[in-house]
C-alpha positions in Angstrom: -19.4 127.4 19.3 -17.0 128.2 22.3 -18.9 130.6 24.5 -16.2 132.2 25.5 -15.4 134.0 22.5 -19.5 134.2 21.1 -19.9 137.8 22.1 -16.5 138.8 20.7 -16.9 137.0 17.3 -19.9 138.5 16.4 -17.7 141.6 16.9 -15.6 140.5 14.3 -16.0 141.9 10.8 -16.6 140.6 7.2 -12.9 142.1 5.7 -9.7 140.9 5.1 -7.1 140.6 7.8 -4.5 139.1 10.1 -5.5 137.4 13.0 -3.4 136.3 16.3 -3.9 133.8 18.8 -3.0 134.6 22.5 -2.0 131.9 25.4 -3.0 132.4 29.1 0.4 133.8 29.4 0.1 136.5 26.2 2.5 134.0 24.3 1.5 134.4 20.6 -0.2 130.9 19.3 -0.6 131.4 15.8 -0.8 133.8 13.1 -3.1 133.7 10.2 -4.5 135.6 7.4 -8.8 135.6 6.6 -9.9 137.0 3.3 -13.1 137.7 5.6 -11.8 137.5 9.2 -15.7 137.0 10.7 -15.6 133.6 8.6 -12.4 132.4 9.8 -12.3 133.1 13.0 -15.9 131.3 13.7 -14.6 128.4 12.0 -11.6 127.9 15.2 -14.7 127.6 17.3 -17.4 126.1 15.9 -17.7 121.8 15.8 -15.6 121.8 12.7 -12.9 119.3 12.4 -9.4 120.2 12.3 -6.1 118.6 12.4 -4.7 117.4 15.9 -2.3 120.3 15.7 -4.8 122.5 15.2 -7.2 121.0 18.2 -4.1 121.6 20.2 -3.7 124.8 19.7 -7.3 125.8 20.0 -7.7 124.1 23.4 -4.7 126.6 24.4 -6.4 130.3 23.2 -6.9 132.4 26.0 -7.5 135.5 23.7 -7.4 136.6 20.2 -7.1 140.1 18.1 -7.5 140.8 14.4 -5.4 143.5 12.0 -7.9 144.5 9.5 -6.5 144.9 6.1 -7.3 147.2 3.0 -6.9 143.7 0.5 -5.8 139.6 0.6 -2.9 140.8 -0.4 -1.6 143.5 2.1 -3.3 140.6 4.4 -0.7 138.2 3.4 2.1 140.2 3.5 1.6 141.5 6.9 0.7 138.0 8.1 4.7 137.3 6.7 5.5 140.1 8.3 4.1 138.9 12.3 5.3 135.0 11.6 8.8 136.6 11.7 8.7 138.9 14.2 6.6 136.4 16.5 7.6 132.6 15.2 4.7 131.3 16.5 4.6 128.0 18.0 1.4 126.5 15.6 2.5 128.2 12.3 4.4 126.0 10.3 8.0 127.9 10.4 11.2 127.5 7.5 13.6 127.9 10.4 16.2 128.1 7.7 17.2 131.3 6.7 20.5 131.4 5.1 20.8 133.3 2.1 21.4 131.4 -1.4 24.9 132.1 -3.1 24.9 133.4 -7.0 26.8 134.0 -10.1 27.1 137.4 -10.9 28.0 138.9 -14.3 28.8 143.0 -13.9 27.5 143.5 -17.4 27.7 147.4 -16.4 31.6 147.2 -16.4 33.9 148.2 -19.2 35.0 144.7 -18.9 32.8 142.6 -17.4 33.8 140.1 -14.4 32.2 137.3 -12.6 32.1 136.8 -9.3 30.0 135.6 -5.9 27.4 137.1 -5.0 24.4 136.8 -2.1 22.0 139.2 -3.1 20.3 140.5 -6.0 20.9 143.9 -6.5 18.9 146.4 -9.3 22.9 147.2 -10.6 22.5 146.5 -14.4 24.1 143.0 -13.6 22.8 139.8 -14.5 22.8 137.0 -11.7 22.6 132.9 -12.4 21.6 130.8 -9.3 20.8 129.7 -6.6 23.1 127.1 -6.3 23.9 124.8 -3.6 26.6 126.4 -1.9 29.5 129.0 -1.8 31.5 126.1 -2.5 29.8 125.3 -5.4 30.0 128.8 -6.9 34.0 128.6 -6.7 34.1 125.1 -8.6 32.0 126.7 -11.5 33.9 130.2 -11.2 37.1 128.0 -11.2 35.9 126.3 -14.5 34.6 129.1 -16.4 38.0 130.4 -16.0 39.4 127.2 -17.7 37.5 128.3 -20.6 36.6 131.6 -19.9 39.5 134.2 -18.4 37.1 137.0 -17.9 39.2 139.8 -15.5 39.1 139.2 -11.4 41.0 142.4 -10.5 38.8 145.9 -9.1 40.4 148.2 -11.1 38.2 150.7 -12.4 38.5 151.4 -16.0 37.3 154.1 -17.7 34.2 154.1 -20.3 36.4 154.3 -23.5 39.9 155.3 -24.6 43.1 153.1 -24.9 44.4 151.0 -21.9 48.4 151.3 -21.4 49.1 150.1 -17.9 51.8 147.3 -18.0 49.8 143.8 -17.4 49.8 142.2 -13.4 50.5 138.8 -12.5 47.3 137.6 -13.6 47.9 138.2 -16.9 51.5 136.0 -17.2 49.8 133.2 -15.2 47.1 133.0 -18.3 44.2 134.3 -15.9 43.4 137.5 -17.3 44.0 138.5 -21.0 45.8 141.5 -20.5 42.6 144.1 -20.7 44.6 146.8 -18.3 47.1 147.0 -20.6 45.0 146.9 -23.6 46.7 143.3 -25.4 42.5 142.3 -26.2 39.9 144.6 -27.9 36.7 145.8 -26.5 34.7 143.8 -29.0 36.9 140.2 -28.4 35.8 140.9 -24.4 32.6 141.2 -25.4 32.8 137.9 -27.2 34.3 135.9 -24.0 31.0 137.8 -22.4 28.9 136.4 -24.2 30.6 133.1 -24.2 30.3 133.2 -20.3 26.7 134.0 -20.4 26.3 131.0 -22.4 27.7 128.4 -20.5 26.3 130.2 -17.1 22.7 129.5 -18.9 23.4 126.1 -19.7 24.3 126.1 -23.3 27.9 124.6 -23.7 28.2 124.2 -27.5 29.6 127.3 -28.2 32.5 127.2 -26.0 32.6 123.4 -26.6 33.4 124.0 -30.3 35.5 127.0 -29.4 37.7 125.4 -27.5 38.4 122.4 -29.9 39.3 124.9 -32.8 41.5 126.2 -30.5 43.2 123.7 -29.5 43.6 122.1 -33.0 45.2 125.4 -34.2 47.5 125.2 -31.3 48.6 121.9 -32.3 49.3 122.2 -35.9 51.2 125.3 -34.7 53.3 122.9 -33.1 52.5 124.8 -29.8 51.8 122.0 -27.5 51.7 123.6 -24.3 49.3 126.1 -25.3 47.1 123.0 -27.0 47.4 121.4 -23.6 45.9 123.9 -21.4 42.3 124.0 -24.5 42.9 119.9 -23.6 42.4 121.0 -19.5 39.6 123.1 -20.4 37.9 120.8 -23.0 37.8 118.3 -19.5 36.6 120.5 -17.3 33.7 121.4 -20.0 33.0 117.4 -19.8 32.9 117.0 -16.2 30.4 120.4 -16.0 27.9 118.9 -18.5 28.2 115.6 -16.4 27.0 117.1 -13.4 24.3 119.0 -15.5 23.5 115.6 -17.0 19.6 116.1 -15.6 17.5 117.9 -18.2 14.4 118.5 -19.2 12.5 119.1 -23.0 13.1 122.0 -22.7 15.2 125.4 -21.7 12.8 126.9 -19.4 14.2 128.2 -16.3 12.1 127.1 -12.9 12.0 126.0 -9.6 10.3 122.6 -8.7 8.5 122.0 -5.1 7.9 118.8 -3.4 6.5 117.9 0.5 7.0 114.4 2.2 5.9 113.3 5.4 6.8 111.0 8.2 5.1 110.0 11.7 6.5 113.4 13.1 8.5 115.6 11.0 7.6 117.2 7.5 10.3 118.2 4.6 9.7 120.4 1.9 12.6 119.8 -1.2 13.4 122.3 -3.6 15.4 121.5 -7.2 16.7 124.7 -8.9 16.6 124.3 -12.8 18.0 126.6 -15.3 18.2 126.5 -18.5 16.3 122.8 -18.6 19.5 121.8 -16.3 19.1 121.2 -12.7 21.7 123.5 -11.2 21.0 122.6 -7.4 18.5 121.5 -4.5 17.7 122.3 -1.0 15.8 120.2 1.7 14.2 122.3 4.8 13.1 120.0 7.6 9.8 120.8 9.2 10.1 119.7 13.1 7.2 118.1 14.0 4.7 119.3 11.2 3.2 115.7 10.4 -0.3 116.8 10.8 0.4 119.8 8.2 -1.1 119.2 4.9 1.5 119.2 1.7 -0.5 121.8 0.6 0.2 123.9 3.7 3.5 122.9 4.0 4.4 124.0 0.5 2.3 127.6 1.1 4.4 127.7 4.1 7.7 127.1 2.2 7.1 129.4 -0.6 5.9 132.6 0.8 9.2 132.2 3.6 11.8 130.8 1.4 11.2 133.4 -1.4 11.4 136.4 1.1 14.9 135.3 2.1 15.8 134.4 -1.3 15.4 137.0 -3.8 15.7 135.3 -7.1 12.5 134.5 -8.3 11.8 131.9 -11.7 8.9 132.8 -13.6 7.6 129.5 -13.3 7.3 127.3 -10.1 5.7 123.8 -10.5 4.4 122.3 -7.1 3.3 118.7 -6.3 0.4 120.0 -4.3 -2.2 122.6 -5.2 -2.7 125.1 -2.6 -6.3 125.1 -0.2 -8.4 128.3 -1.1 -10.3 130.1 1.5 -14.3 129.5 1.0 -17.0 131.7 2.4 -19.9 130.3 4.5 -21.7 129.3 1.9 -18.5 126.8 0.3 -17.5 129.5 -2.5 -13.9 130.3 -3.2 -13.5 134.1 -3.5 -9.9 134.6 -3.7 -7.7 131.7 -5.0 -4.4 131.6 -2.5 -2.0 130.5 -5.8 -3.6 133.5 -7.3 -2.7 135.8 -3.8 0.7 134.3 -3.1 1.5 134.9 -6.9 0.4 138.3 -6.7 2.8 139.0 -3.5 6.0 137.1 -5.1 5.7 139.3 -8.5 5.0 142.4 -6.3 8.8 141.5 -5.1 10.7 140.7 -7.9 9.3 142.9 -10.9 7.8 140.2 -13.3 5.0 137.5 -13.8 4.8 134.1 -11.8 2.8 131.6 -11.8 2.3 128.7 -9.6 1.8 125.1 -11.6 0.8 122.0 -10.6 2.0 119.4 -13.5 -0.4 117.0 -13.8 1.0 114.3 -16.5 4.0 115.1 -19.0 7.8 115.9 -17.6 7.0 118.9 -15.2 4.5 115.5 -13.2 7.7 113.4 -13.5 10.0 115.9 -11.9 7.8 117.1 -8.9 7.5 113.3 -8.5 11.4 112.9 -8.0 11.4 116.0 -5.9 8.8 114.2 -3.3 11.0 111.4 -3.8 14.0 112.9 -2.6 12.2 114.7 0.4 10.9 111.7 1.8 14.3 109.8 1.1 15.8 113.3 3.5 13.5 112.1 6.2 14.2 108.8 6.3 18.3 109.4 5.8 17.4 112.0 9.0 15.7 109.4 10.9 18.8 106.7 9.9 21.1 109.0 11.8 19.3 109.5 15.0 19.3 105.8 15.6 23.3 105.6 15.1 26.1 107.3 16.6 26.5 109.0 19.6 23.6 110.9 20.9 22.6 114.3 19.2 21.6 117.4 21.2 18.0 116.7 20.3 18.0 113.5 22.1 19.5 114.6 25.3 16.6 117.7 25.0 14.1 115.2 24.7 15.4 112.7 27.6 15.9 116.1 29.6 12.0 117.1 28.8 10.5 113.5 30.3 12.3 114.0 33.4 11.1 117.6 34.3 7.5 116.8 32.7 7.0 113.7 34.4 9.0 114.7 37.7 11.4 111.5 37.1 13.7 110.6 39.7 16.8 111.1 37.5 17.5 111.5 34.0 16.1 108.5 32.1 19.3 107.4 30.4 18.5 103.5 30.1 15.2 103.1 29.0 13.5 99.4 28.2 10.5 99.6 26.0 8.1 96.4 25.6 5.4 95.2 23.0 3.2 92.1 22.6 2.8 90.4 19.3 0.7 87.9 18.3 -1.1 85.4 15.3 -4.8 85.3 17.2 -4.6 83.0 20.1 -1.4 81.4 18.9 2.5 82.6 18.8 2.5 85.1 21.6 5.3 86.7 22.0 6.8 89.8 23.3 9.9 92.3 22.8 12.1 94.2 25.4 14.2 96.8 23.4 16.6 99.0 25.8 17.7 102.4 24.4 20.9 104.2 26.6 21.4 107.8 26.0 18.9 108.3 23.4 20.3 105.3 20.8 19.0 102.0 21.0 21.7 99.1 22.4 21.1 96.3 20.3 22.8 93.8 22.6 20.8 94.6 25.6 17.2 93.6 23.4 15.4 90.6 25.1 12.6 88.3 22.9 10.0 86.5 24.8 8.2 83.9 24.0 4.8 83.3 26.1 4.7 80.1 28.1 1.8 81.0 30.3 -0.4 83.0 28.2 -2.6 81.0 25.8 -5.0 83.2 24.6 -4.5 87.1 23.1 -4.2 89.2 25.8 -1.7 92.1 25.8 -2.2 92.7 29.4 -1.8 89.5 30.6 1.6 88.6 28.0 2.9 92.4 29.2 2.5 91.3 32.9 4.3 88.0 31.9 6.8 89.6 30.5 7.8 92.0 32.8 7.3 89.1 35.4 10.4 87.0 33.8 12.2 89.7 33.0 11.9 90.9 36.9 12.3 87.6 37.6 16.0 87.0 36.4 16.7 90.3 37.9 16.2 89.3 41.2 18.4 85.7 40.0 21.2 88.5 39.2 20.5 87.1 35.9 23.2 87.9 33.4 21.7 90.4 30.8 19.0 91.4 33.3 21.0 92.6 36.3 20.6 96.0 35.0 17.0 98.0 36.3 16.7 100.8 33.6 15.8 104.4 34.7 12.7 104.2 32.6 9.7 101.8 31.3 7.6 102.3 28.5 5.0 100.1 27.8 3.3 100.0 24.4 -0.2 100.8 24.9 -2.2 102.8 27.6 -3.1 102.9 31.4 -4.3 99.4 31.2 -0.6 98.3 30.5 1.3 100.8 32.5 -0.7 99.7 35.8 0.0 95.5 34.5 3.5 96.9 35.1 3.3 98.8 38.1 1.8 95.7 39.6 4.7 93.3 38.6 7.2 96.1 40.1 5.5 95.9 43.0 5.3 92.3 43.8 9.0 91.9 43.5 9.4 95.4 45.5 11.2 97.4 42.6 10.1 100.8 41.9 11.2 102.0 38.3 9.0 105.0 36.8 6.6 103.5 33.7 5.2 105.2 30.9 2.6 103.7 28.2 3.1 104.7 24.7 -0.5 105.4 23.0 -1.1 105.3 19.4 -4.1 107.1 17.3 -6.0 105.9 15.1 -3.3 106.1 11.9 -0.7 103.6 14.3 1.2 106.7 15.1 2.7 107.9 18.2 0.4 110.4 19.4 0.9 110.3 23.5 2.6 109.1 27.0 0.2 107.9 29.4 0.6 107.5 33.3 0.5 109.6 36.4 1.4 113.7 36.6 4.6 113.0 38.8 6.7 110.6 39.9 8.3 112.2 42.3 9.5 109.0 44.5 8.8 108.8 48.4 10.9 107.1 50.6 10.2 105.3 53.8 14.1 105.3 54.9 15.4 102.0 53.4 14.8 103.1 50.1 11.9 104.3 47.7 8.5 103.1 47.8 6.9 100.4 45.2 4.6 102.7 42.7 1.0 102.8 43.3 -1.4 102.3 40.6 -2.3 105.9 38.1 -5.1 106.7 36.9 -5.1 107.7 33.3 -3.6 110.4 32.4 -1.7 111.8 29.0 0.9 113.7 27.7 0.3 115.2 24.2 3.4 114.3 22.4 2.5 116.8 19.7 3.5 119.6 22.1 7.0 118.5 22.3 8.7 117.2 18.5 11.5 116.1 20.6 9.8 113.8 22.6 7.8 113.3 20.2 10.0 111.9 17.6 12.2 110.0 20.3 8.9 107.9 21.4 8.3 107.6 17.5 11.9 106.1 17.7 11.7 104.0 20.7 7.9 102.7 19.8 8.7 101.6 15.6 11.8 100.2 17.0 10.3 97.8 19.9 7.5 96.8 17.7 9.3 96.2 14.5 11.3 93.8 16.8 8.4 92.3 18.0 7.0 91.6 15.0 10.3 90.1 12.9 10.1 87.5 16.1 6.4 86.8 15.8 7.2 86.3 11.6 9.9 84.0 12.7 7.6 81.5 15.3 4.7 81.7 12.8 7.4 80.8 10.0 8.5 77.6 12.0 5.1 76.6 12.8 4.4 76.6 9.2 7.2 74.9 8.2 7.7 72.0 10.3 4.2 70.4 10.9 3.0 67.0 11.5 2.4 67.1 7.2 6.0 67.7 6.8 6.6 63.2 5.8 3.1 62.7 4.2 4.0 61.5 0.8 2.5 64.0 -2.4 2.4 67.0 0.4 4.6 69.2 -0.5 5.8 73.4 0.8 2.5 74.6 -1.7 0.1 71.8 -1.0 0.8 72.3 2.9 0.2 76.3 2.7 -2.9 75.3 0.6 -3.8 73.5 3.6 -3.1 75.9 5.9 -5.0 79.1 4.5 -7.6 76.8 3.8 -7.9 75.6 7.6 -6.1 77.7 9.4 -3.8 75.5 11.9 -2.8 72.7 11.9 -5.2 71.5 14.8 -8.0 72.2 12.2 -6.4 70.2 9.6 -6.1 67.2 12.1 -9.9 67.7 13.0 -11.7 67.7 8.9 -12.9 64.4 7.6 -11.6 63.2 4.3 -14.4 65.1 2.5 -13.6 68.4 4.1 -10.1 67.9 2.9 -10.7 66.7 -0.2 -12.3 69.7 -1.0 -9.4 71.8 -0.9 -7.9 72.8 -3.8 -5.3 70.2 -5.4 -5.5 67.6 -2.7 -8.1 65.6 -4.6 -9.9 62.4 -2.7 -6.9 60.3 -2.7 -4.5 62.5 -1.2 -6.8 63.4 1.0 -7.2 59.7 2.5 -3.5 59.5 2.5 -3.7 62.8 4.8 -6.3 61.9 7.3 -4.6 58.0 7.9 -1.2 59.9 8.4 -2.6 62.2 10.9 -4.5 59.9 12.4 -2.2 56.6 12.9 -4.1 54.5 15.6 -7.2 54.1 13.0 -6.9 50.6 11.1 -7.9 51.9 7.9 -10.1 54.8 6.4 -13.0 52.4 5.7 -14.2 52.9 9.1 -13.3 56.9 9.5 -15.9 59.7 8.6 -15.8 60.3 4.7 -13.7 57.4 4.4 -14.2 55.3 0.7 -13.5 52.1 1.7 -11.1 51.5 -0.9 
């Protein structure tokens, strides 16, 4: 346990709470809720593991205080409460918090209207939603009027007793029916009401059918305009069940949860469903969560989202069940499903429970809901390698030259990776990124000519050597030195570089990209500062660093730009390697041996492993191979080996 805090944790007691983390600077750190603070609290600072986020933050606490609270659930809600007011820098944040846009129904009017609305209000009304957008809203506003002309005027009418004011504009345009000047009844309102309600819920028969009678009688009545404008309604009915064409068994009205993950970033997705149709989704990015657990991300999603949001389904099915809080002894005392539920009904008046599907429909739909998160990442990460370069990108280029102390801004950047098949196809990638997006013209391949062993060291000083080398020729494609080089792998490789700069007198600040242990980006190696001396005829060559790393975690911009810059320069590498190994293994020296054909020469190779290997076995040795057989075999071994007379005198030979 962390000395530091021992006497103050054993301070701490055994109740439920909030607790806050405190930098050196007072900053807040984080902001969590204990169902018994003591328990918590010791578990920061004990030899636990925890999540490299986590770690990070912990190595940062200067100080910590505690709220006690009088239950889990005035706990929770406080712990809302301080995320808010402090955004901590560890919490897992919605950063989104636009309000969602519904249909409102003002059942408590005379004559009912329908209209926009962004809030749920305790007004007697009745609300459908969320959807999408306010520009969604007006499409289905605009269609329910096709089939629907409730009123869109303010006037205020009273409770009961006959209308006689003459009919607006509305009214002639075939809006409005006419209720101000009393041409409809009370009761045939109430039926176009009810009508509304029922294709705002989902259920389109009614006014389906409606609508068809009406039209029919329109056109027997010879009164083809009139049957024209059911026609325009009947369409816009089609194109509405179109769009709800998504449905489920059955007519239940819920919202279904979903978290992906990438090498940085998180994203939580949300799908709406009402009435068995999905109405509309949501994606909320989670900047550089990737170490965040989908249960935590979706705890994080629903106690925030629903506190902005105010409509709240009775059902919400999740893809991942939420982590409980355990005492020291391993038990669960309070469930946190249980708790959040308790806090979300405590806001909106009635029962809700928190499902995680585990076969049946409800399984299938969370699974297209994770779907579509992780296809938001991946669309996300699509644009930032195209176009011009976002705000994020310049913030990110901005950040490595004040952390680092670079010269100037790193605009060009060249990033290089080794790639080999064991000893053999060594080859190497130099992938150049200006302003934040990679140039695709400006990538160099090498393959090595020195290097015939694996070395990553010794191909990345080859590399650079050549590449430096045609610099100094005024090379075209090379006459360019980039502001920045980053060097996949750690101090061993940054310092193979520094070397090579140095023998041809260059100085350009270098930077090693370090992975962990799951092949993600997790830091930039290399010295505190570059700040570049000069002797008076220019800078000085660099001088050799000793290790020391940047924690990319503590900066998703960087962090995801090194993500970028690091996939890119090693899937390049790679496709290059793929295409030397795939030559090697298609032309050979077996390529014009009669009976060895593409399959029989893969046999071979898998079976020996090069072709030197093949060249070296004895007819027994590759007879034994599947599907060669002895004879083939012999054939084989002569044509490989064309100086010997016959296979009578060879190892293994038959003498036939």
């Amino acid at each position: 346990m962390d000395e530091r805090f021992q006497e103050e944790l054993s301070r701490v007691p055994e109740k439920p709470g909030v607790y806050i983390m405190h930098d050196k600077n007072d900053g807040v750190l984080y902001v969590g809720k204990a169902i018994v603070l003591k328990n918590r609290l010791k578990s920061y600072f004990s030899s636990s593991p925890h999540s490299a986020r986590i770690t990070s933050m912990i190595s940062r606490i200067e100080r910590f205080e505690y709220i006690v609270c009088g239950s889990e659930l005035e706990a929770l809600l406080l712990e809302n409460n301080l995320i808010k007011k402090y955004k901590p820098k560890y919490n897992v944040l919605l950063k989104d918090d636009k309000g969602y846009p519904y249909i409102k129904v003002t059942l408590g009017e005379r004559f009912p209207r329908a209209m926009l609305a962004r809030q749920i209000d305790k007004d007697g009304a009745r609300y459908f939603g969320p959807y999408f957008s306010g520009f969604t809203v007006k499409q289905v506003l605009e269609t329910l009027e096709g089939i629907v002309p409730l009123r869109t005027c303010r006037k205020k009418f009273p409770k009961d007793g006959i209308l006689a004011d003459r009919p607006c504009l509305n009214y002639h345009m075939g809006h409005c029916r006419g209720v101000c000047a009393g041409r409809i009844s009370d009761e045939e309102y109430g039926e176009m009401v009810d009508l509304a309600l029922d294709f705002l819920s989902g259920d389109t028969a009614e006014a389906e059918k409606r609508l068809k009678a009406s039209m029919l009688e329109a056109s027997e009545n010879l009164e083809f305009e009139q049957a024209a404008v059911f026609r325009n309604r009947l369409k816009a009915l089609a194109q509405i069940k179109e769009k709800q064409k998504t449905s489920l068994l059955s007519n239940e009205d819920f919202d279904a949860i979903a978290a992906a993950r990438n090498s940085v970033d998180a994203c939580v997705q949300i799908f709406f469903i009402r009435g068995g149709r999905m109405l509309g989704r949501e994606f909320f990015i989670f900047d550089g969560a990737a170490d965040a657990s989908e249960a935590e991300l979706t705890e994080a999603f629903i106690r925030h989202f629903y506190n902005e949001n105010q409509f709240i389904p009775s059902k919400i099915y999740i893809d991942a069940a939420l982590e409980d809080e355990t005492d020291e002894a391993g038990n669960t005392t309070v469930t946190t499903s249980s708790l959040i539920e308790r806090s979300l009904e405590a806001m909106c008046g009635h029962r809700v429970r928190l499902i995680v599907p585990v076969i049946g429909e409800k399984k299938k739909m969370c699974l297209m809901v994770r779907e579509n998160a992780a296809q938001a990442l991946e669309n996300r990460e699509k644009a930032a390698v195209s176009g011009k370069p976002s705000e994020r990108e310049a913030r990110a280029l901005s950040h490595i030259q004040e952390i680092f102390s670079l010269p100037k801004l790193p605009v060009r950047i060249e990033s290089y990776d080794v790639s080999n098949q064991g000893d053999s196809e060594i080859n190497g990638s130099m992938v150049v990124f200006v302003g934040g997006k990679p140039s695709r013209t400006d990538y160099r391949l090498f393959k090595m000519k020195l290097v015939k062993q694996r070395s990553d060291t010794d191909s990345m000083t080859e590399m650079l050597d050549r590449r430096l080398k045609r610099y100094a020729e005024n090379s075209r494609g090379f006459d360019t030195l980039p502001d920045l080089i980053l060097a996949d792998g750690g101090i061993t490789q940054v310092n193979a570089v520094i070397d090579v700069l140095r023998k041809y007198g260059i100085t350009v600040p270098v930077l090693g990209m370090v992975k962990d242990d799951r092949h993600r980006s997790r830091a930039l190696a290399g010295p505190e500062s570059f700040g570049i001396q000069h002797d008076g005829n220019g800078p000085l060559p660099l001088t050799r660093a000793d290790s020391t790393e940047f924690d990319l975690r503590s900066d998703p911009d960087i962090w995801r730009f090194i993500t970028a810059v690091q996939d890119e320069t090693h899937r390049v590498a790679v496709t290059y390697n793929r295409k030397l190994t795939g030559k090697r293994y298609t032309k050979s020296a077996l390529d014009d041996i009669p009976g060895v054909g593409k399959k029989r020469k893969m046999d071979l190779f898998r079976h020996f492993g090069s072709i030197a290997a093949v060249k070296n076995a004895s007819v027994e040795e590759l007879s034994a191979v599947d599907g060669v057989g002895r004879k083939r075999a012999e054939m084989i071994y002569s044509a490989l080996h064309p100086d010997a007379n016959n296979v009578e005198r060879l190892p293994g030979g038959s003498g036939k």
